[in-house]
Structures are given as C-alpha cells and as structure tokens.
C-alpha positions, 0 to 999 in steps of 0.5 A, spaced: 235 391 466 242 388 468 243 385 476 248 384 479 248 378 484 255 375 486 256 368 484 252 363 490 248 358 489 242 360 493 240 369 494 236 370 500 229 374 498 233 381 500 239 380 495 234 379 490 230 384 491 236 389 491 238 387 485 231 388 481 230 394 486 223 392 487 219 391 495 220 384 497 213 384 498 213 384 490 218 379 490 213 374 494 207 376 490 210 374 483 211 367 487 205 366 489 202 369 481 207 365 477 208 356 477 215 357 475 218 361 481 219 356 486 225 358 491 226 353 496 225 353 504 229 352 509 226 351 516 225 357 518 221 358 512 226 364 509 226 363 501 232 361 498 232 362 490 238 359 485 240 361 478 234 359 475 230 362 480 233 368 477 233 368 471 226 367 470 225 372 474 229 376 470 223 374 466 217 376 468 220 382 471 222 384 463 214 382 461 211 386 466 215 391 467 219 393 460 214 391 456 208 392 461 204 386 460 198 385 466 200 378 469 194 374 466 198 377 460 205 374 463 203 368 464 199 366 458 206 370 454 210 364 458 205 359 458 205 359 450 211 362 447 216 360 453 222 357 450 221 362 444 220 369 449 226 365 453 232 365 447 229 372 445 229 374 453 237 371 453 240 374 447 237 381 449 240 380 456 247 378 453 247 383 448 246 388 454 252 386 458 257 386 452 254 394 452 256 395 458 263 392 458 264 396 452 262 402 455 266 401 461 272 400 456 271 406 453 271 410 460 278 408 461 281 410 455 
C-alpha cells in the first residue's frame, strides 16, 4: 500500500487515517494493541505522530491487513522477527514506489 502523507513533522490521527483508508477509531486500537506505536500528545490530548510513527504503522497495517496475521500473531511477527520483517517490509515499499513512478512515466509518453 502506498500512502501519501505531506513532508511534516507531525500527522494528526485524521490525516493518518485518510492516508491508510481505515477509521481513526482503527487507528486508536492498533495504539492501544501495539507498544511500538506511541504518538505524542499534546494538551488537549490530540495524537501527534511522526515518521517513524508511520512507518510502523505501515507495519502492521501490511501484517494484519495484506498478509492477514490476527493481532496476537502481529505482535509475536514484530517481537521476534522485527529487524528481519523491517529490511524485508522497506524493500518492498521501496520497490512499489519505483513502480509507481515508473508507471506514471509511461502514462506520459
């Protein structure tokens, strides 16, 4: 899945989820289910999540939603196999963005 997020420091809990197309209430979830999200807070209590945020969530969203893992399964994945999953996850994402550009190059010949 390909997001695209403008270059911030910080995404509000909206623009995250219109980015994944998923509930924000999905969003909340995963935070509460998963240690490794931990968007910061401001005063009024609104989340604030940065890039690193983001990529894990990118993360799970891929071992529970492409590859279809329950979230006991997602979080043993992350637990024992995170850096291996991580590299793996990156190239992936990294192969699907050259594809994309390739694509839209080929659209404008």
């Amino acid at each position: 899945m390909h997001i695209n997020l403008p270059d911030k420091l910080y995404y509000s809990i909206g623009e995250v989820a219109e980015a994944f197309k998923v509930n924000t209430s999905l969003i909340r979830f995963w935070e509460k289910e998963f240690d490794v999200l931990k968007p910061k807070k401001n005063a009024k209590g609104n989340r604030k999540f940065t890039r690193e945020d983001i990529k894990n969530l990118q993360l799970i969203y891929h071992l529970v939603k492409e590859r279809g893992f329950t979230l006991e399964g997602a979080k043993i994945h992350l637990k024992e196999e995170r850096k291996k999953t991580l590299t793996n996850f990156e190239i992936i994402r990294k192969l699907e963005n050259i594809k994309a550009e390739l694509i839209k190059i080929k659209s404008q010949l």
